[in-house]
C-alpha positions in Angstrom: 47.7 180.4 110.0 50.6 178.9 109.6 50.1 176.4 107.4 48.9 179.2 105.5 52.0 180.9 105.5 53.5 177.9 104.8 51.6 176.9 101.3 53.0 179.9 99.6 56.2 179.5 101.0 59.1 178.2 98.6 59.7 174.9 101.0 56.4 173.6 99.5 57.5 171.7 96.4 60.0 169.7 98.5 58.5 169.0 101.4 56.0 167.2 98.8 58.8 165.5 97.8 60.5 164.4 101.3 56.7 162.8 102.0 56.6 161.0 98.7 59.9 159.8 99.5 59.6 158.6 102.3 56.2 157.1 101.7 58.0 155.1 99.1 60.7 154.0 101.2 58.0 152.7 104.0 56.4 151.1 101.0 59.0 149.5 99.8 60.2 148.1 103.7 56.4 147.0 104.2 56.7 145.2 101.2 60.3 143.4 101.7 58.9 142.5 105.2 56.4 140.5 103.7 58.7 139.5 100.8 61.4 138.0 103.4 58.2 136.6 105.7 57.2 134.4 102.8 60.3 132.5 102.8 59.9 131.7 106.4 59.2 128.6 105.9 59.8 128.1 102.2 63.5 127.6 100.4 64.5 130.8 98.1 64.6 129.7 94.3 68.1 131.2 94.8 69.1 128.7 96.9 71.3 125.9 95.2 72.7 122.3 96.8 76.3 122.4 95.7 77.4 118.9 94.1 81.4 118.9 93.0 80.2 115.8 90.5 82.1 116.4 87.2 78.8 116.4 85.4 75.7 118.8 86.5 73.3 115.8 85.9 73.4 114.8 90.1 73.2 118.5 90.8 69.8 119.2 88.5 68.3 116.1 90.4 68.9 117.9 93.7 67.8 121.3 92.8 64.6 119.9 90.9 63.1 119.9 94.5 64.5 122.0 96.1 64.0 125.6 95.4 60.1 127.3 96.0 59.1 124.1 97.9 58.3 123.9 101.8 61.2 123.5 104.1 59.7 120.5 105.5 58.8 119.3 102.0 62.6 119.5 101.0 64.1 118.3 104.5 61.5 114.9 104.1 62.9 114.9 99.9 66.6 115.4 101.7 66.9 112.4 104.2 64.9 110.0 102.2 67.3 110.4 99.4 70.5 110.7 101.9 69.6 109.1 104.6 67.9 105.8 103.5 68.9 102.6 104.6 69.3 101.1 101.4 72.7 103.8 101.1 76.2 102.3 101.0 79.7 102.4 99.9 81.1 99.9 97.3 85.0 99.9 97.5 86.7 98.1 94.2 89.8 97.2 93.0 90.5 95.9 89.9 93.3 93.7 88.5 94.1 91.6 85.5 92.5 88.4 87.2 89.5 89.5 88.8 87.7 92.3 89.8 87.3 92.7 94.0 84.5 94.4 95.6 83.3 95.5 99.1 79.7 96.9 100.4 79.2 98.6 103.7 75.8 100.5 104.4 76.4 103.8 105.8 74.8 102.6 109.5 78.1 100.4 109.0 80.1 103.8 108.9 78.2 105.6 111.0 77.6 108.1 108.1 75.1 110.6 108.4 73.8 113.6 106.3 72.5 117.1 108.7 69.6 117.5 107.0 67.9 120.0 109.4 71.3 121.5 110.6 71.3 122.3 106.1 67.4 123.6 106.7 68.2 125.9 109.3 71.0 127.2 107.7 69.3 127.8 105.1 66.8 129.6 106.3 68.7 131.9 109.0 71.0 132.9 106.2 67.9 134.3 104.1 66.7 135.8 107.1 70.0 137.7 108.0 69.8 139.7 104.9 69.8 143.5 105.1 66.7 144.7 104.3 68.9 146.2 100.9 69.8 142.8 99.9 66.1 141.4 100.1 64.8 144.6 98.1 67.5 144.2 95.3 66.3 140.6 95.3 62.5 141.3 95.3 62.7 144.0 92.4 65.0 141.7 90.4 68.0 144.3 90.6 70.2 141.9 92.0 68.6 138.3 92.6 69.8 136.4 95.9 71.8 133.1 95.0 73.6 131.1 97.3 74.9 127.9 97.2 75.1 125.1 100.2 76.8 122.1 101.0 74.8 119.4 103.2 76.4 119.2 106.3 77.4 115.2 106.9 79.1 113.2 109.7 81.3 110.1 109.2 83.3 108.4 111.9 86.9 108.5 110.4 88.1 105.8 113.0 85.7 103.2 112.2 85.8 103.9 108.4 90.0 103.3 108.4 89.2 100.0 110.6 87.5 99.0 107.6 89.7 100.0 105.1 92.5 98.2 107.0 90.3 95.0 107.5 90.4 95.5 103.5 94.0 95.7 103.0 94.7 92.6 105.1 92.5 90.7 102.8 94.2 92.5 99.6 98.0 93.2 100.5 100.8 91.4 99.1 104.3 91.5 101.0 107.3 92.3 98.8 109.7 89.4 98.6 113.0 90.2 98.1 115.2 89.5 95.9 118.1 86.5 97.0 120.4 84.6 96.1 120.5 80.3 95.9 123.2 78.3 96.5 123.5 74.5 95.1 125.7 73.2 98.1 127.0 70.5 94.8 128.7 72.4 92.6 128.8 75.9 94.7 126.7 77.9 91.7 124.6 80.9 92.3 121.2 81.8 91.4 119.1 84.7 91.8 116.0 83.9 92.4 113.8 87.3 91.2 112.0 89.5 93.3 108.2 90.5 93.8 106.4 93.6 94.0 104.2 93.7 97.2 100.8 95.4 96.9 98.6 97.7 99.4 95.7 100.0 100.3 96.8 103.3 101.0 95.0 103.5 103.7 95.0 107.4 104.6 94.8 108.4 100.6 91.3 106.1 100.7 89.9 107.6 103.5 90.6 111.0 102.1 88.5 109.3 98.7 85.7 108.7 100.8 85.4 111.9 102.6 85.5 113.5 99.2 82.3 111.3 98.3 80.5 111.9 100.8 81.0 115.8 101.7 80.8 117.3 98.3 79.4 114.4 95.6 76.3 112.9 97.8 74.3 114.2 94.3 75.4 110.4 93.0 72.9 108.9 95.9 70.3 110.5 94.2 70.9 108.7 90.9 71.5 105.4 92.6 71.6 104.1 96.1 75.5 103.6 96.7 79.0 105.6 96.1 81.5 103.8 94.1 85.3 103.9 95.6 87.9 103.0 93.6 90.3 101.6 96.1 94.2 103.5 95.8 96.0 100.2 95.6 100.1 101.0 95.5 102.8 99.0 94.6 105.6 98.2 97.2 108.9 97.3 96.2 111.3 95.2 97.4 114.3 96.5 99.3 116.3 94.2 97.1 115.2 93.7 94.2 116.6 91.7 91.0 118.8 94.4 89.0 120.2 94.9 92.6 122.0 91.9 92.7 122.6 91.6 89.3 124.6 94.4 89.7 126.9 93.7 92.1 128.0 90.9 90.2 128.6 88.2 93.2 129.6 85.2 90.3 131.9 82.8 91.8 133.2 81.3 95.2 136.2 83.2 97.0 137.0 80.8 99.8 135.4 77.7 101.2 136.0 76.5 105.0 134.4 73.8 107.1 135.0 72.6 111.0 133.6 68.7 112.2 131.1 68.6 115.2 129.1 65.8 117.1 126.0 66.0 116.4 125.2 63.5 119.5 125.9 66.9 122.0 122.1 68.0 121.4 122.4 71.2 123.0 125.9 72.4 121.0 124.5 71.0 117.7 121.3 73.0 118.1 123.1 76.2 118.9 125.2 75.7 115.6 122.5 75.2 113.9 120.4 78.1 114.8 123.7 80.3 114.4 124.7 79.5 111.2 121.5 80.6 109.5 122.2 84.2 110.4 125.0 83.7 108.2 122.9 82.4 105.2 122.9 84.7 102.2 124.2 87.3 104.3 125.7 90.2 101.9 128.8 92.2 102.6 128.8 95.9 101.1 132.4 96.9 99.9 134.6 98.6 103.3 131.6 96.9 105.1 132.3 95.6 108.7 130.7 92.5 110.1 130.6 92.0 113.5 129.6 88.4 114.7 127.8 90.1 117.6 125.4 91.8 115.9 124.6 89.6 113.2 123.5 87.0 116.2 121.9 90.2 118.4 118.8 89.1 117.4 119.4 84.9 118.0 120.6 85.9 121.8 117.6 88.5 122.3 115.1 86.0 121.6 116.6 83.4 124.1 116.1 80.5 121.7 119.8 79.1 122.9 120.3 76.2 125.2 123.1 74.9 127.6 126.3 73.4 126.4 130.1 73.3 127.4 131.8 76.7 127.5 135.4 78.0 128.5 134.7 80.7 131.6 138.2 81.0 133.3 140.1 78.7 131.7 137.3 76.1 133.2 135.0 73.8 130.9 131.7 74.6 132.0 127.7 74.5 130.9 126.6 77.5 129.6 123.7 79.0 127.2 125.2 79.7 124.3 127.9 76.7 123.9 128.9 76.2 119.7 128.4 79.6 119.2 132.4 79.6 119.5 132.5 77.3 116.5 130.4 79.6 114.4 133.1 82.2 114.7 136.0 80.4 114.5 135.1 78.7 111.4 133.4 82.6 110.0 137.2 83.6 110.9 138.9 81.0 109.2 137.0 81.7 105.9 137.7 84.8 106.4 141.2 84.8 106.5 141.5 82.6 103.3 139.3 85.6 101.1 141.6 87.9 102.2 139.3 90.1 104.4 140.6 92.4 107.0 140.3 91.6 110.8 140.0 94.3 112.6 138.9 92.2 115.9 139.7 88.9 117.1 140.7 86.7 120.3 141.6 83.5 121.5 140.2 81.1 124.0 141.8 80.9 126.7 142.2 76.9 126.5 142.6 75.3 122.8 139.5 73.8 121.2 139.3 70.9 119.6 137.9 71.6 116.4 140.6 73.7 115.4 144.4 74.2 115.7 146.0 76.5 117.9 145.9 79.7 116.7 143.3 79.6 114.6 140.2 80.0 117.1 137.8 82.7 117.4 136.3 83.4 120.6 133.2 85.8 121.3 131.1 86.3 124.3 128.3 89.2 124.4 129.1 92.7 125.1 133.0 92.0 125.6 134.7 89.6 123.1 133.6 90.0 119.7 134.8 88.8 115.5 134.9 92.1 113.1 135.9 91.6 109.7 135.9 94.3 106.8 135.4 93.5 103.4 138.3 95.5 101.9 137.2 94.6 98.5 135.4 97.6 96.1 132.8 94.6 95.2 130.0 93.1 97.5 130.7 89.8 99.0 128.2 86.9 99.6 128.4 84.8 103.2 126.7 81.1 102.8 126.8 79.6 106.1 125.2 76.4 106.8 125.6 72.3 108.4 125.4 68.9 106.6 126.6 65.9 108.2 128.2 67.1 111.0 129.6 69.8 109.3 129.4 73.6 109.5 130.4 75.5 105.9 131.7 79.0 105.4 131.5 79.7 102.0 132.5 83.5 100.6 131.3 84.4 97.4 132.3 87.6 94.9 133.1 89.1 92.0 134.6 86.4 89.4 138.3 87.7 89.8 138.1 86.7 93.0 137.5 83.3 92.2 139.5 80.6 94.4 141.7 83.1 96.4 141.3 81.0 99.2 144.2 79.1 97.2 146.7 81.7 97.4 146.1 82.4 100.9 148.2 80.4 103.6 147.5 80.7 107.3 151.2 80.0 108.7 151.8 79.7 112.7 155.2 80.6 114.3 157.1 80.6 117.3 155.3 77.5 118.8 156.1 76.9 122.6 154.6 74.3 124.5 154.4 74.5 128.0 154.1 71.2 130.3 151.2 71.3 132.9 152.2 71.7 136.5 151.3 69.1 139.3 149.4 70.0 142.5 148.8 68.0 145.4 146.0 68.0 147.5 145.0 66.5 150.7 141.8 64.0 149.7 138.4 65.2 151.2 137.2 61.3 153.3 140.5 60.1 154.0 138.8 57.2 156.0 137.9 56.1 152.4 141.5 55.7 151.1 144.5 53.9 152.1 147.3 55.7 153.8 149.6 58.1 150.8 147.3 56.3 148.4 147.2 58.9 145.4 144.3 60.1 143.3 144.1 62.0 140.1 141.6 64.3 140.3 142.5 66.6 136.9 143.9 65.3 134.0 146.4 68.3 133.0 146.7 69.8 129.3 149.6 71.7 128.4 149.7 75.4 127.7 150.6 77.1 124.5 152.3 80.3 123.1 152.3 80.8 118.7 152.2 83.5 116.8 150.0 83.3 113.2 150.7 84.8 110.0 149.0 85.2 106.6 151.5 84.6 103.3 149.7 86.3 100.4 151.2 84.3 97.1 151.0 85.2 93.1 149.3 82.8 91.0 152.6 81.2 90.2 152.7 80.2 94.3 155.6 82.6 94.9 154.8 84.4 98.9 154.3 88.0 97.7 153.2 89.4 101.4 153.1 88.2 104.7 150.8 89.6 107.2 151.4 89.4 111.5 148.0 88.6 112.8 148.6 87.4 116.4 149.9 85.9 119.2 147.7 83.8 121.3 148.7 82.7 124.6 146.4 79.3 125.8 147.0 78.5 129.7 148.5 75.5 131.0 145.5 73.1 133.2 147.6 71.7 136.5 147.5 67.6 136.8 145.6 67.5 140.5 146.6 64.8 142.6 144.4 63.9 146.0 146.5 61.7 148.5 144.9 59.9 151.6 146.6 61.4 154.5 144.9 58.4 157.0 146.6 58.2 160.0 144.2 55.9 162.1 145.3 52.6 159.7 147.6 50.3 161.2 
């Protein structure tokens, strides 16, 4: 009786309407259940492979069959496009000569497309929808699109390994720019420099990445992805206009020191020294130290054994000429005019030199440090011919010859005799009773002072400059006598 009650009862119209309501609504779910089942194993139309190719020609091959087809249908269409063997990468380069080019499949690389990772993705987005969003898609309202990117793999290590193997095949090195010295008639040359050339290597990769993530559409149109290969140019540290602007035009000083070239082991040490010094530039206020221009010569152990001072005692030693080197460096420098700022004597004289005039060095504690005080850069030429080594300063042109108004003066000269010391002989059976024996020829010993007279061009002394006092140590004459007491 109550539903009696209930049809005249003013609820009636909308419960009619709650049913209908709902009827749809279970309608409607029924039907988006089997909307979404039927893309189960079929791609949405929505459904769209991205391609970042500046035309939408590689795209529209990839989408062709794609959308409404099987999943398996598309994943087979998929790696036989992607993944086929024939597949590679062309890297070029091209230049006014000739045109360069390299092939490498993608088995090579190790590059790979995802196809069924890009499937299942696929499908497990569709299938994530709210029941809402599949609806509004299957009545039109508001239509499902999506787009996707194949997942792909490439081995970045072995794919720079390439790259570099490239750039070894490609790269130029800079050369720099230097100067060339004819020995004869002590004019300078600049011989021009050279861009260098080379694969940036980490820009390239980046190229390739690029390619292969987001433009795979191109394999599609033809088997292979065309790299243009970011070739840069490397300049010189010094190039050309560098040294044509520091206007090095004409020789400042000029000094040489003799050597025998029959001492094998000195003549090689010379040798090898003196090319450190070989086009070496001097920046303006720039200190040279002798010791770090050789670093590298000592480092690299290439010196051999000859004759060195150690306490006031001729003695084999790696490293023997390099004396020479310096002295001679010191001399040239003091005829340009250049500051010293460290020097020091031997402790014995040498023969290649006068007293005074020496420059010792020895690693780590005796070193030659001369500043440029000019505002102009200064060219060192250092090099041997016939038994000769050659300091030559070059700079600016009104520095020409200013070796000729610089005089190197020495002072206060005192000689000091040798002392004689007797010694008992070692075998006096040997030797004849007070017979006597020299077993050291002494050298004297020497105190002088050296100065530097500046003069004007008419050879009138404008300055004179104290440099040092060197003190060289007197050598005893050693004298053995027989002491034999069992002669008769």
């Amino acid at each position: 009786m109550l539903f009696l009650s209930l049809k005249n009862s003013k609820f009636k119209t909308p419960l009619i309407i709650l049913v209908i309501f709902f009827a749809i609504i279970a309608a409607l779910l029924a039907a988006g259940a089997i909307y979404r089942s039927s893309y189960d194993n079929k791609v949405h139309p929505g459904i769209k492979i991205t391609d970042r190719s500046k035309n939408d020609a590689p795209k529209d091959i990839i989408n062709k069959y794609v959308g409404e087809r099987d999943v398996n249908e598309v994943s087979s269409y998929l790696k036989e496009q992607l993944n086929s063997e024939d597949n590679k990468i062309v890297f070029e380069y091209e230049n006014d000569d000739e045109d360069y080019k390299w092939e490498y499949s993608f088995d090579k690389l190790n590059i790979d497309y995802l196809i069924d990772d890009t499937i299942e993705e696929i499908v497990e987005d569709w299938q994530s929808l709210s029941n809402i969003d599949i609806l509004a898609d299957m009545l039109g309202i508001v239509p499902y699109e999506e787009e996707k990117s194949i997942v792909s793999e490439i081995e970045k290590e072995k794919t720079i390994n390439e790259i570099e193997n490239i750039n070894d095949e490609l790269k130029l090195d800079p050369k720099e720019a230097k100067f060339s010295l004819d020995k004869e008639t002590n004019e300078l040359e600049i011989i021009e420099s050279i861009n260098g050339k080379a694969v940036n290597i980490n820009k390239t990769y980046e190229e390739v990445e690029e390619l292969i993530k987001y433009h795979y559409g191109l394999l599609f149109e033809e088997n292979q992805v065309t790299i243009p290969l970011i070739v840069e140019e490397k300049p010189p540290e010094t190039t050309t206009s560098d040294l044509e602007n520091m206007e090095i035009e004409a020789m400042v000083s000029s000094f040489y020191t003799e050597f025998d070239e029959e001492k094998e082991g000195r003549t090689h040490n010379i040798n090898l020294a003196s090319e450190y010094f070989y086009n070496l530039i001097v920046g303006p206020e720039e200190v040279t130290s002798f010791n770090e221009i050789i670093d590298d010569l000592r480092q690299k152990e290439k010196l051999r054994k000859a004759p060195i001072i150690v306490d006031e005692e001729f003695v084999d030693g790696v490293g023997g000429g390099l004396c020479q080197v310096s002295s001679t460096f010191y001399n040239s420098a003091l005829k340009a005019g250049l500051n010293i700022l460290e020097r020091h004597n031997h402790s014995r004289p040498v023969s290649y030199l006068p007293v005074g005039r020496d420059a010792a060095v020895a690693e780590k504690y005796l070193d030659l440090k001369v500043q440029n005080p000019y505002d102009n850069h200064l060219l060192i030429f250092s090099y041997t011919e016939d038994n000769r080594l050659y300091f030559k300063i070059f700079g600016h042109e009104k520095y020409e010859d200013l070796d000729e108004r610089y005089e190197i003066v020495t002072a206060d000269y005192e000689e000091k005799q040798p002392p004689t010391e007797y010694v008992e002989a070692e075998n006096s059976n040997d030797c004849n009773e007070g017979e006597e024996v020299i077993k050291q020829e002494g050298s004297p010993g020497y105190e002088i002072s050296t100065w530097r007279y500046k003069k004007d061009e008419q050879g009138n002394v404008v300055d004179r400059q104290f440099l040092y006092t060197d003190n060289y140590a007197t050598i005893p004459t050693i004298i053995e006598i027989c002491n034999n007491k069992t002669q008769e």
